[in-house]
DSSP file (Angstrom, degrees, kcal/mol; ACC not computed):
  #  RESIDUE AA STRUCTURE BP1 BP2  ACC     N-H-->O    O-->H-N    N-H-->O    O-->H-N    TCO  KAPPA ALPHA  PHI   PSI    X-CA   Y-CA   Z-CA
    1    1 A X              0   0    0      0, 0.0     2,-0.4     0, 0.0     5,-0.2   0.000 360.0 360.0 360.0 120.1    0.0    0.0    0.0
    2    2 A X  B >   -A    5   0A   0      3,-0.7     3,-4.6     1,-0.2     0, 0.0  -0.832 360.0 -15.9-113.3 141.2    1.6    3.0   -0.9
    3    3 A X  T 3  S-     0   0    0     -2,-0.4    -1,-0.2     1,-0.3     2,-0.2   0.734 123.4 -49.6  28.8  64.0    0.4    6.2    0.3
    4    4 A X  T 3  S+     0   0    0      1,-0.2    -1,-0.3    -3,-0.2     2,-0.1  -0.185 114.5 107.8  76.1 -26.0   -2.9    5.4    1.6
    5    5 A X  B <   -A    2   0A   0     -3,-4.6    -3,-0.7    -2,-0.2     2,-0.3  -0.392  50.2-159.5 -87.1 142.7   -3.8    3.7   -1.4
    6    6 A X  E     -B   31   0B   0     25,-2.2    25,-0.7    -5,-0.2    23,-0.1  -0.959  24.5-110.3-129.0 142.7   -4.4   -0.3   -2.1
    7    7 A X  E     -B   30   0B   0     -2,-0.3     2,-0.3    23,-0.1    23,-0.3  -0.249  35.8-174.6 -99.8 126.1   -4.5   -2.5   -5.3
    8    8 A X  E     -B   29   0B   0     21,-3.0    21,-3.7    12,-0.0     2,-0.4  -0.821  21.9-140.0-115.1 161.3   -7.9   -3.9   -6.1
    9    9 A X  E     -BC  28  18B   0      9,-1.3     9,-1.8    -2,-0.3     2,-0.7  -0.872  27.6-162.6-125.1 108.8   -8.7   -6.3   -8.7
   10   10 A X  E     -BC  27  17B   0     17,-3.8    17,-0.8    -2,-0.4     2,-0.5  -0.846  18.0-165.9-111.6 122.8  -12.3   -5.3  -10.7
   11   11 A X  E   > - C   0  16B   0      5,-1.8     5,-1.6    -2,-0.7    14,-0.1  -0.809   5.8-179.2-119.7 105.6  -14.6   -7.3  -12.8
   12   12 A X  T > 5S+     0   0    0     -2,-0.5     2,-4.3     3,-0.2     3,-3.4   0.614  92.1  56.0 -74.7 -92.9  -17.3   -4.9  -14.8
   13   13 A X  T 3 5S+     0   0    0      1,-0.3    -1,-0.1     2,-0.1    12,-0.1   0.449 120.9  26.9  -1.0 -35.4  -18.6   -8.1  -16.3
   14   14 A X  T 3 5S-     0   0    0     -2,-4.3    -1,-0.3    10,-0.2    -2,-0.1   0.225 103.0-120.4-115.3   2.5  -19.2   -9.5  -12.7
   15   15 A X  T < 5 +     0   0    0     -3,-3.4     2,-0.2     1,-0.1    -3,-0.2   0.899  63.7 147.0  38.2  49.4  -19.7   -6.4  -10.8
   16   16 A X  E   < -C   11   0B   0     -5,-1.6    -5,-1.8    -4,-0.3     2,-0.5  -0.915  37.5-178.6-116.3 152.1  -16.4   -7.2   -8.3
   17   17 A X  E     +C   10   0B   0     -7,-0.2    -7,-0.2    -2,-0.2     2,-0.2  -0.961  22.9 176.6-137.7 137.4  -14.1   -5.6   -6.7
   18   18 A X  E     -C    9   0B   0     -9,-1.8    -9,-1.3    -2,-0.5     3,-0.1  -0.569  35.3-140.2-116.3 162.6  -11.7   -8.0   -4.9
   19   19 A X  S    S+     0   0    0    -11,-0.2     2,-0.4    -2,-0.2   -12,-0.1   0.410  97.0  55.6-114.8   9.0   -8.4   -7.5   -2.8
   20   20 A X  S    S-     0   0    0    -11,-0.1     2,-0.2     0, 0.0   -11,-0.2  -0.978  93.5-116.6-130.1 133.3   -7.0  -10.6   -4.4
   21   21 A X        -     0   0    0     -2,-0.4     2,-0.4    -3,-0.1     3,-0.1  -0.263  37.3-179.8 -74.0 139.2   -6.7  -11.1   -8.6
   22   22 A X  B >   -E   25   0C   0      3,-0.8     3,-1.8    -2,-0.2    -4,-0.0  -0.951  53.9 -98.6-143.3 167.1   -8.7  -13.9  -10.0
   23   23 A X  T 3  S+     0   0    0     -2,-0.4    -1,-0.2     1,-0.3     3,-0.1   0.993 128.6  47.2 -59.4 -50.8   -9.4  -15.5  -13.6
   24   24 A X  T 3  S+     0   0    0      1,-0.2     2,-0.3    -3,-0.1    -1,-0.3   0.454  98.2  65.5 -74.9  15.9  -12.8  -12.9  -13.0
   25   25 A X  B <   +E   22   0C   0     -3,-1.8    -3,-0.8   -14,-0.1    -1,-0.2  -0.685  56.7 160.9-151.2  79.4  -11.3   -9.9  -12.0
   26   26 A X        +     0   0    0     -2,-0.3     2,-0.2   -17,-0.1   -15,-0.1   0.807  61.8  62.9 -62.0 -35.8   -8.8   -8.4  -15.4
   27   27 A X  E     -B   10   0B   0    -17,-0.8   -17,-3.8    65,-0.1     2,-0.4  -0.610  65.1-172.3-107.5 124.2   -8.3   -4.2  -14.3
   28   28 A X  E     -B    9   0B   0     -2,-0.2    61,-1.3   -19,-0.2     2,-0.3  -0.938   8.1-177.0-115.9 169.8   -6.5   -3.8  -11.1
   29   29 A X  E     -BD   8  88B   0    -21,-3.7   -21,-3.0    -2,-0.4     2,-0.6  -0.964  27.3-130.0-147.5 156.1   -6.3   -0.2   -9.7
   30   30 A X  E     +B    7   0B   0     57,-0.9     2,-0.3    -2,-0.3   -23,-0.1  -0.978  40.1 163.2 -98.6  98.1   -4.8    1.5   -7.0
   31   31 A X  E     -B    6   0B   0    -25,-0.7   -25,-2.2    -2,-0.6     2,-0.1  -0.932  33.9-130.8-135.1 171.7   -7.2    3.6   -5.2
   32   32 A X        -     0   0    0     -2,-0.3   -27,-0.1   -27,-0.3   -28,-0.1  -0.036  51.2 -91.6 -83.2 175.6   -7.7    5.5   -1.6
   33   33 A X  S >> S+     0   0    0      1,-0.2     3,-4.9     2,-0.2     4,-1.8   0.998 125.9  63.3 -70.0 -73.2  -10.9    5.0    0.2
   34   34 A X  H 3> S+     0   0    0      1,-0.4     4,-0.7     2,-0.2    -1,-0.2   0.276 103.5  39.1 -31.4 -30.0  -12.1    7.6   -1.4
   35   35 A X  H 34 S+     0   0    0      2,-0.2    -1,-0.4     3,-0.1    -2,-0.2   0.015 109.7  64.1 -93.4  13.9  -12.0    6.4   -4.9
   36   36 A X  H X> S+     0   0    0     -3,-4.9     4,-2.8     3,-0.1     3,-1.0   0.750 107.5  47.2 -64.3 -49.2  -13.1    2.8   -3.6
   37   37 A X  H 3X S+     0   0    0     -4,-1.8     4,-1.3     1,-0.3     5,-0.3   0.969 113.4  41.9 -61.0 -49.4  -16.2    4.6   -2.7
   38   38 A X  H 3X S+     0   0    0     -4,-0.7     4,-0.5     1,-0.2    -1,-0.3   0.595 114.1  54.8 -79.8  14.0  -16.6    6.4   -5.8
   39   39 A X  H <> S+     0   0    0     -3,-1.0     4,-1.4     2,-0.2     5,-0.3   0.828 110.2  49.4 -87.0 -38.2  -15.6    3.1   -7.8
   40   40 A X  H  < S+     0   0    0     -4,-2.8    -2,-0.2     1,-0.2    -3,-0.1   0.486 108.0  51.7 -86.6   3.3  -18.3    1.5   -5.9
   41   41 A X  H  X S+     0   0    0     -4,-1.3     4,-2.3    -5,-0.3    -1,-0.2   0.801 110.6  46.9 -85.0 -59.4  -20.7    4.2   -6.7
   42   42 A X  H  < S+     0   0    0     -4,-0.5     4,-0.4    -5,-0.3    -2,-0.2   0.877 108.9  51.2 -62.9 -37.0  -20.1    4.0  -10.4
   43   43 A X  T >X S+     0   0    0     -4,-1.4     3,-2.5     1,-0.2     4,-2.2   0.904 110.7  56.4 -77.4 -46.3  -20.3   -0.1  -10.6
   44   44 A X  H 3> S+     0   0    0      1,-0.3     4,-3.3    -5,-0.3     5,-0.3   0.951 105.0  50.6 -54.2 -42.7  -24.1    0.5   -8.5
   45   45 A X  H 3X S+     0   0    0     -4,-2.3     4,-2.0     2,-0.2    -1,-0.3   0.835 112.8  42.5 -80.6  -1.9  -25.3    2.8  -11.3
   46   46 A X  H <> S+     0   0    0     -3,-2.5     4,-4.8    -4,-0.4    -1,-0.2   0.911 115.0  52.5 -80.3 -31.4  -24.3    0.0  -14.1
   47   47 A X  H >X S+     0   0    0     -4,-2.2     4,-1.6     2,-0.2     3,-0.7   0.957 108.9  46.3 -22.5 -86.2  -25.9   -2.1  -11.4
   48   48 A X  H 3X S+     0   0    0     -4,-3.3     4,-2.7     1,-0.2    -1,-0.2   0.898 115.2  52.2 -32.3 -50.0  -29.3    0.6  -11.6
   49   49 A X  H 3X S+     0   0    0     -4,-2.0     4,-2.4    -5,-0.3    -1,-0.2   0.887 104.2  47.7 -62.6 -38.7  -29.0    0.2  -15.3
   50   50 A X  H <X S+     0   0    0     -4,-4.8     4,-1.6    -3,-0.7     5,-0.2   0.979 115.1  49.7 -47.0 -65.1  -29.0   -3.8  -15.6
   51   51 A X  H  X S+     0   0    0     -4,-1.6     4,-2.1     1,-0.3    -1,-0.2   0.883 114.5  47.4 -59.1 -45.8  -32.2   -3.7  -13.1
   52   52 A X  H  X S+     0   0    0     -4,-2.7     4,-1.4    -5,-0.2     3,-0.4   0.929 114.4  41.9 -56.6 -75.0  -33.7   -0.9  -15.7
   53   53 A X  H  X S+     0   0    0     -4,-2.4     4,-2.1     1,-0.2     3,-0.3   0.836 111.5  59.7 -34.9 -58.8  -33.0   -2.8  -19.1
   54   54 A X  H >X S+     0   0    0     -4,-1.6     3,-0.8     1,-0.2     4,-0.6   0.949 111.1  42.3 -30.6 -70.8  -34.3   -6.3  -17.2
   55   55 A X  H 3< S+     0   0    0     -4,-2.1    -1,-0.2    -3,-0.4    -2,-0.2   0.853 119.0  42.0 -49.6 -40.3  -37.6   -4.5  -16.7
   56   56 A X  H >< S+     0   0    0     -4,-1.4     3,-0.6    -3,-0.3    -1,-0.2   0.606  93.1  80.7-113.3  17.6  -37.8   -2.8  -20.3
   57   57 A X  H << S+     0   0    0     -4,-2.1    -1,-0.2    -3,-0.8    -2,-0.1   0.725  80.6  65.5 -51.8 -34.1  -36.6   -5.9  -22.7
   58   58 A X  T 3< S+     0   0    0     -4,-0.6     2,-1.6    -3,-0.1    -1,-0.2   0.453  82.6  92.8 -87.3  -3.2  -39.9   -7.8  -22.8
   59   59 A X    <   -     0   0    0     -3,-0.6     3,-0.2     1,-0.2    -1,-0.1  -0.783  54.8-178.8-111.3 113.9  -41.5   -4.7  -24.7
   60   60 A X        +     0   0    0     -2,-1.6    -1,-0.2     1,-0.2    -2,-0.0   0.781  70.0  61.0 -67.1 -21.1  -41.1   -5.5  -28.2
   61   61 A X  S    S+     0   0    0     -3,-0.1     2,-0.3     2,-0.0    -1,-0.2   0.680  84.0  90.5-106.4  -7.8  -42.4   -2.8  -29.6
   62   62 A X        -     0   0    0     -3,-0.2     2,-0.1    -6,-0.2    -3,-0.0  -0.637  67.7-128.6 -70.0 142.3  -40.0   -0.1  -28.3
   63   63 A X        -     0   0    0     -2,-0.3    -1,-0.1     2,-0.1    -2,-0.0  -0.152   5.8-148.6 -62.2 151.9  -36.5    1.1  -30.0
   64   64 A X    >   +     0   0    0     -2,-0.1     3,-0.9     3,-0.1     2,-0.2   0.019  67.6 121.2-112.0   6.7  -33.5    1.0  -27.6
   65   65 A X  T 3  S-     0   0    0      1,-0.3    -2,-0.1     5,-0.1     3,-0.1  -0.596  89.9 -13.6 -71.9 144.4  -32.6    3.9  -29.8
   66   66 A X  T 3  S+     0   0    0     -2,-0.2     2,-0.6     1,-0.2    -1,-0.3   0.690  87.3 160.1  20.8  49.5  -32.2    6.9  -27.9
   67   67 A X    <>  -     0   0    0     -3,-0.9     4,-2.3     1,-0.2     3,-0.2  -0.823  40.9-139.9 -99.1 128.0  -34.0    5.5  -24.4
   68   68 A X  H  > S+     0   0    0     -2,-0.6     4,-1.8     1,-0.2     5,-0.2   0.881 107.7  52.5 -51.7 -51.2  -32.9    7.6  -21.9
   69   69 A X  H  > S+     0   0    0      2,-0.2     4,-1.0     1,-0.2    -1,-0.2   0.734 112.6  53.6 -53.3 -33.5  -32.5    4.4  -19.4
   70   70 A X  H  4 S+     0   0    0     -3,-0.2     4,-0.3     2,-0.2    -2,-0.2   0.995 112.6  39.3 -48.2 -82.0  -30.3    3.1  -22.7
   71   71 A X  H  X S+     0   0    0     -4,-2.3     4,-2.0     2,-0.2    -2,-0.2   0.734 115.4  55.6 -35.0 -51.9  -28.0    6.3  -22.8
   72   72 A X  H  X S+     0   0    0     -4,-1.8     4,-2.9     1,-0.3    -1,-0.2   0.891 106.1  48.1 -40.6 -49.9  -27.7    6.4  -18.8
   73   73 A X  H  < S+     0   0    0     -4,-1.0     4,-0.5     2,-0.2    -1,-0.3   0.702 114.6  44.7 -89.7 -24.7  -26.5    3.0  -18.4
   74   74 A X  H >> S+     0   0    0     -4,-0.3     3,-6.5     2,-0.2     4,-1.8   0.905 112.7  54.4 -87.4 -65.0  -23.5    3.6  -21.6
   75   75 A X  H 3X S+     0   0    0     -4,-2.0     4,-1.9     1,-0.3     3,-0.4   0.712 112.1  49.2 -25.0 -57.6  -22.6    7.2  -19.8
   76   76 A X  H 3X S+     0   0    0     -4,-2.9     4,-1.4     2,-0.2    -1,-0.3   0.776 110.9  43.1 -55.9 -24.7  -22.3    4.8  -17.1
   77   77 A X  H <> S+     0   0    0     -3,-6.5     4,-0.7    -4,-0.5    -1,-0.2   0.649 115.2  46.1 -96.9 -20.6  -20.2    2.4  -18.7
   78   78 A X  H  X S+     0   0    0     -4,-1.8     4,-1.5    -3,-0.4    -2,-0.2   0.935 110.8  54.3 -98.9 -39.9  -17.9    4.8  -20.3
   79   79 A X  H  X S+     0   0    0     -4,-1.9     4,-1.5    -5,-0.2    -2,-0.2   0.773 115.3  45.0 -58.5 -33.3  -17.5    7.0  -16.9
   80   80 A X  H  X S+     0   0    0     -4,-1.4     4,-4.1    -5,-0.3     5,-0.2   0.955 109.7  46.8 -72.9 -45.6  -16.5    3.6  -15.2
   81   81 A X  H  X S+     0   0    0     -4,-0.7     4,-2.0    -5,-0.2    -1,-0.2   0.779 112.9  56.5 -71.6 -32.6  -14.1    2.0  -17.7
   82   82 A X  H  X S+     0   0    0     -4,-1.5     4,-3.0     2,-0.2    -1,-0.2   0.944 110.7  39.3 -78.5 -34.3  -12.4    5.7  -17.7
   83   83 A X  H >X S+     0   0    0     -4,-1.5     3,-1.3     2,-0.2     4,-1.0   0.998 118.0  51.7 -63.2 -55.2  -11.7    5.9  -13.6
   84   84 A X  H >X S+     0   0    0     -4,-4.1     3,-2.2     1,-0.3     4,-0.7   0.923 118.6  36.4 -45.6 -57.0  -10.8    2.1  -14.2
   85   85 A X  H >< S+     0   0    0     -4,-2.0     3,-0.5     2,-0.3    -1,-0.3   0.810 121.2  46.3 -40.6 -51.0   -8.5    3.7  -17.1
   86   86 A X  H << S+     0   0    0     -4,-3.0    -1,-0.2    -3,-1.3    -2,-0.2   0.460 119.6  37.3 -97.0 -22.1   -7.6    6.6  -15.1
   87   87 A X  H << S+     0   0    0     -3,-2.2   -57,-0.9    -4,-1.0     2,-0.3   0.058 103.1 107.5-132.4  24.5   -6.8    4.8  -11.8
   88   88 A X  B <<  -D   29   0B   0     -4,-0.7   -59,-0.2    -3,-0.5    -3,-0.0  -0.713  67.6 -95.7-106.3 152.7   -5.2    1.7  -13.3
   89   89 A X     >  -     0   0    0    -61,-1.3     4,-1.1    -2,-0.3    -1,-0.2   0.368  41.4-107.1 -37.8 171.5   -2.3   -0.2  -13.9
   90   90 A X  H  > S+     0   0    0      1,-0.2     4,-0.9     2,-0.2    -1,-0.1   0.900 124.0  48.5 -94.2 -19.3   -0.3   -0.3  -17.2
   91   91 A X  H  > S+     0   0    0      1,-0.2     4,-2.3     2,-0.2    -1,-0.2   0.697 112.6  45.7 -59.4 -22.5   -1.8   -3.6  -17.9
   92   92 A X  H  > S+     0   0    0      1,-0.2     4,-1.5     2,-0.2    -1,-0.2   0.816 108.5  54.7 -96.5 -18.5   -5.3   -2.4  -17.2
   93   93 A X  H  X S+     0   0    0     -4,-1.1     4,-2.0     2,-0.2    -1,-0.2   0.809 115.6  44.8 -87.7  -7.4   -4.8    0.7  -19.2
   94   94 A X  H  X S+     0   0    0     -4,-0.9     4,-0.7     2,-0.2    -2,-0.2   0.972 106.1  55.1 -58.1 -61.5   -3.8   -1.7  -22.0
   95   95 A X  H >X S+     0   0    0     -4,-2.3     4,-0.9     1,-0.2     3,-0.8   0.801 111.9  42.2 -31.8 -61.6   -6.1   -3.7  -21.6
   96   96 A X  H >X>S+     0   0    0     -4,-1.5     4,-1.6     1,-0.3     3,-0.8   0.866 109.8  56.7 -64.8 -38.3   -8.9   -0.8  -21.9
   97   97 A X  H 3<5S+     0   0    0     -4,-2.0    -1,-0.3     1,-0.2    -2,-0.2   0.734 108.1  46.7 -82.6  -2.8   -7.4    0.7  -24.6
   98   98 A X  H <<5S+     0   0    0     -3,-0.8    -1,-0.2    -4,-0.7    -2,-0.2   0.462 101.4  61.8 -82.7 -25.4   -7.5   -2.8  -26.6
   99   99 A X  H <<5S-     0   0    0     -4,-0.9    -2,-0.2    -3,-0.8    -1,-0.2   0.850 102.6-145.7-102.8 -45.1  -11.5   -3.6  -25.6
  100  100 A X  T  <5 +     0   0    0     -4,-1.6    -3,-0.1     1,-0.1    -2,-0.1   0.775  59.1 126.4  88.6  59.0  -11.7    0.1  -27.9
  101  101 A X      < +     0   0    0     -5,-0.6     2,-0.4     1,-0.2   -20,-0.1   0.312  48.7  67.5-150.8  32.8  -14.7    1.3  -25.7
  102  102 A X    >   -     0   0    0      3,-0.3     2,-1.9    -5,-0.2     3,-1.9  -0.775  67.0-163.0-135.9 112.2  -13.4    4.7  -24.4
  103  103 A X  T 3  S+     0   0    0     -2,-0.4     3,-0.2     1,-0.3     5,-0.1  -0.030  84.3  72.8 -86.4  56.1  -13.3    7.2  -27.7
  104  104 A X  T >  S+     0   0    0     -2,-1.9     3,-1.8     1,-0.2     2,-1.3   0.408  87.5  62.3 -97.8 -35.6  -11.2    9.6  -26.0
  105  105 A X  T <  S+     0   0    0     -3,-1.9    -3,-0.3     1,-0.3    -1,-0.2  -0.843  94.7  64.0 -79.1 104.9   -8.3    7.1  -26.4
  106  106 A X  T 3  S-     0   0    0     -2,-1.3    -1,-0.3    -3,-0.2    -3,-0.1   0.138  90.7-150.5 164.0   9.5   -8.6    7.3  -29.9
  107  107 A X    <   +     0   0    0     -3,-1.8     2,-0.7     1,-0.2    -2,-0.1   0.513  26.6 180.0  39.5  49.6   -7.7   10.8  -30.0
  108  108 A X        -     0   0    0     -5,-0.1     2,-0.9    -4,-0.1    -1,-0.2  -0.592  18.9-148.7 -97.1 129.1   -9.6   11.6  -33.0
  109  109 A X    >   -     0   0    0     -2,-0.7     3,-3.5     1,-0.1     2,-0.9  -0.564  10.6-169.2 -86.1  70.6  -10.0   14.9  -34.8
  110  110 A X  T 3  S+     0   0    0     -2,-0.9     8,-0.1     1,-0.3    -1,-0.1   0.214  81.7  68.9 -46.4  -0.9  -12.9   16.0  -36.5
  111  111 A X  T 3  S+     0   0    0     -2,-0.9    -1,-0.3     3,-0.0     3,-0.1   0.621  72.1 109.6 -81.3 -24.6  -11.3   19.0  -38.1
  112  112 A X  S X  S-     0   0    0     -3,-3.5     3,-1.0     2,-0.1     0, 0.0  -0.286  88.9 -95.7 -61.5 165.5   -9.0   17.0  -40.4
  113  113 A X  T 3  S+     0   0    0      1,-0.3    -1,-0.1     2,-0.1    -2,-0.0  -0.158 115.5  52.3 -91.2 148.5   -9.9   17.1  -44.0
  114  114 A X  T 3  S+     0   0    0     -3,-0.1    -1,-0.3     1,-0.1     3,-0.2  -0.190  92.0  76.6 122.7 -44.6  -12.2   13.9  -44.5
  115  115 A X    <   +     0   0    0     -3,-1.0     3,-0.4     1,-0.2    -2,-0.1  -0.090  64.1 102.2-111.7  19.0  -14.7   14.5  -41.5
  116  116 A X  S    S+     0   0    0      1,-0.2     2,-1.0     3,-0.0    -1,-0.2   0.840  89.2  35.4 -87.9 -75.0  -17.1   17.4  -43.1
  117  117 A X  S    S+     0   0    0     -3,-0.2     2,-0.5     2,-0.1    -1,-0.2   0.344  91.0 113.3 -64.6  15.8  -19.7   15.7  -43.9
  118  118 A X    >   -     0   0    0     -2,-1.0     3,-1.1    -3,-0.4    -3,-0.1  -0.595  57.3-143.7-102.3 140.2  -19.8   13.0  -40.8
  119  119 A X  T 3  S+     0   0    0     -2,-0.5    -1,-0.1     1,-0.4    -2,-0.1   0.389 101.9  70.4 -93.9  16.7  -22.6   13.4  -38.8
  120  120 A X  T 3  S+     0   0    0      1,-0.1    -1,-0.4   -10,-0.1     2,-0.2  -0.246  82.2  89.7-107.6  49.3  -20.6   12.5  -35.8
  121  121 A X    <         0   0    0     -3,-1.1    -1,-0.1    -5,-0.1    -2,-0.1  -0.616 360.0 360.0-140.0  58.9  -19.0   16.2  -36.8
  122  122 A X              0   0    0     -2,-0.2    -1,-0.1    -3,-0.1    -3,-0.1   0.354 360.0 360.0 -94.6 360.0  -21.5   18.4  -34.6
């Protein structure tokens, strides 16, 4: 433990965070109490989201296109995977940048010549 802080081992897939590594638990981090708490804060809203999706799957005839509960739950999933990112190991920031699921690490520039018409160009 260095400077308050100690290395936990976290499974989004499994919603863990462990004080020992396992085959389920890939990102390790080094965090204070204080970023335990707000790690465990972050995994409870992907938590809220599953319990929301569970509830609104069985209606067929709604789009998952732009459902707020939809949107909530990736904000959530991209704010987590970046503290993982942000508070992690060089294996776990490897790791993250490898799964491709935070498009800031991809450091893309929508001013370069190519990107005028691309409607992700707002």
């Amino acid at each position: 433990m260095q400077d308050g802080k100690q290395h936990l081992y976290v499974s989004v897939t499994h919603n863990l965070i462990e004080q020992t590594k396992n085959e389920s638990t890939p990102f390790e981090v080094l965090l204070d109490d204080g970023q335990l708490a707000t790690l465990q804060d972050l995994m409870k809203v992907l938590e809220d989201g599953d319990d929301y999706s569970l509830q609104r799957a069985p209606v067929p005839y709604k789009s998952a296109d732009h459902d707020e509960g939809n949107e909530r739950f990736t904000d959530g999933v991209t704010m987590l995977y970046t503290f993982l990112y942000d508070h992690g190991t060089p294996e776990t920031r490897q790791a993250i940048e490898e799964m491709n699921v935070l498009p800031k690490l991809q450091d893309t520039d929508y001013d370069d010549p190519g990107y005028e018409h691309s409607p992700m160009n707002k």
